[in-house]
N, C-alpha and C positions, 0 to 999 in steps of 0.2 A: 648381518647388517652390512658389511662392506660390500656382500654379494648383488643388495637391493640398492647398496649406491653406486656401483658399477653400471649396472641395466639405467639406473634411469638417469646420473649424471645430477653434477649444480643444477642444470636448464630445470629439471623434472622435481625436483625437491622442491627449487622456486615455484616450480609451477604448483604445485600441491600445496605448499605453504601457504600460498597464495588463494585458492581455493576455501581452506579451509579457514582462514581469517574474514573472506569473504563472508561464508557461510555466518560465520561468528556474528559478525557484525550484523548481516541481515536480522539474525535470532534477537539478540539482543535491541534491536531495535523495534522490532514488533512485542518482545518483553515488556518493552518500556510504554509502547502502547497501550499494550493491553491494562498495564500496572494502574494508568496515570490514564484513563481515558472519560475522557465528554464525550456527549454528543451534541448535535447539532444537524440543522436540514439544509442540503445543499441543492443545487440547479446540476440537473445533465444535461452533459454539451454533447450526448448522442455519440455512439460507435463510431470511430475512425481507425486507418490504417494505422499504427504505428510506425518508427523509423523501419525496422525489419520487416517491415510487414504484414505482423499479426495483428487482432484485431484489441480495440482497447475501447472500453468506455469510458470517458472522460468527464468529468465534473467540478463543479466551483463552488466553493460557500465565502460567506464573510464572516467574519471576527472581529472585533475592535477595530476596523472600520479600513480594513486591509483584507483583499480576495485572493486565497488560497486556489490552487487547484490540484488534481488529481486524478489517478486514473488505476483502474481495474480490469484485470484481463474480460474478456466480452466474455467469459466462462457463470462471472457474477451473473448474466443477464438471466439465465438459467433458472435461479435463485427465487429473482426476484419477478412480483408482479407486472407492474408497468414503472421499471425506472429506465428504462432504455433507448427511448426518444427524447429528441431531444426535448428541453424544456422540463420535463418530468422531473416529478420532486424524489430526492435521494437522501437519505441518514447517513451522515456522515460521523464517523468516529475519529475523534484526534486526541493528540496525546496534549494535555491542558498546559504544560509550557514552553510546548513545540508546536505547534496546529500544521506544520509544513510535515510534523509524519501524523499519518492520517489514511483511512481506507474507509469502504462503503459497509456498511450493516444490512440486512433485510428489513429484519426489526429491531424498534426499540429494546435493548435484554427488560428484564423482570427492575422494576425498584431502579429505574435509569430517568433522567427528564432529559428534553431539549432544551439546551442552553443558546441563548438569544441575547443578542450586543445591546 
């Protein structure tokens, strides 16, 4: 153990720690999606550059009378038929008492309805 704190230092433990909490967090919050999820039909605002830019499809739905948005690597676009222009209607899955975490579906699953404000 002393020998792996040697090589990589406080700096690289933080780094790792960090990392891994990271990781955590994302798990757990697509967990909590999937646990806890609606659907509902959202508007694509069509592929754009991201900050880094890579490419990201973008989207919006409403809920209780408030527009969420969000977005999905353009990898989804793959996936799916015609959701990738803009305009194009999109499934949106969010988690029922958070709708700010939320991502795209292809399809409705089995035994699922869209929910409508």
């Amino acid at each position: 153990m002393k020998k792996i704190f040697d090589k990589l230092g406080w700096s690289g433990i933080i780094l790792i720690v960090a990392f891994i909490c990271i990781f955590i967090y994302g798990k757990t919050r697509h967990n909590t999606l999937l646990n806890k999820a609606a659907y509902t039909k959202g508007l694509s605002l069509g592929v754009q550059k991201g900050v880094r830019g890579s490419l990201y499809l973008y989207y919006s739905f409403e809920l209780y009378n408030q527009t969420y948005k969000g977005n999905v690597t353009d990898e989804f676009c793959k996936k799916c038929a015609a959701c990738c222009i803009a305009g194009d209607t999109v499934i949106v899955r969010y988690q029922k008492d958070n709708p700010a975490n939320n991502d795209l579906v292809t399809i409705l699953p089995e035994g699922a309805s869209l929910e409508t404000n």
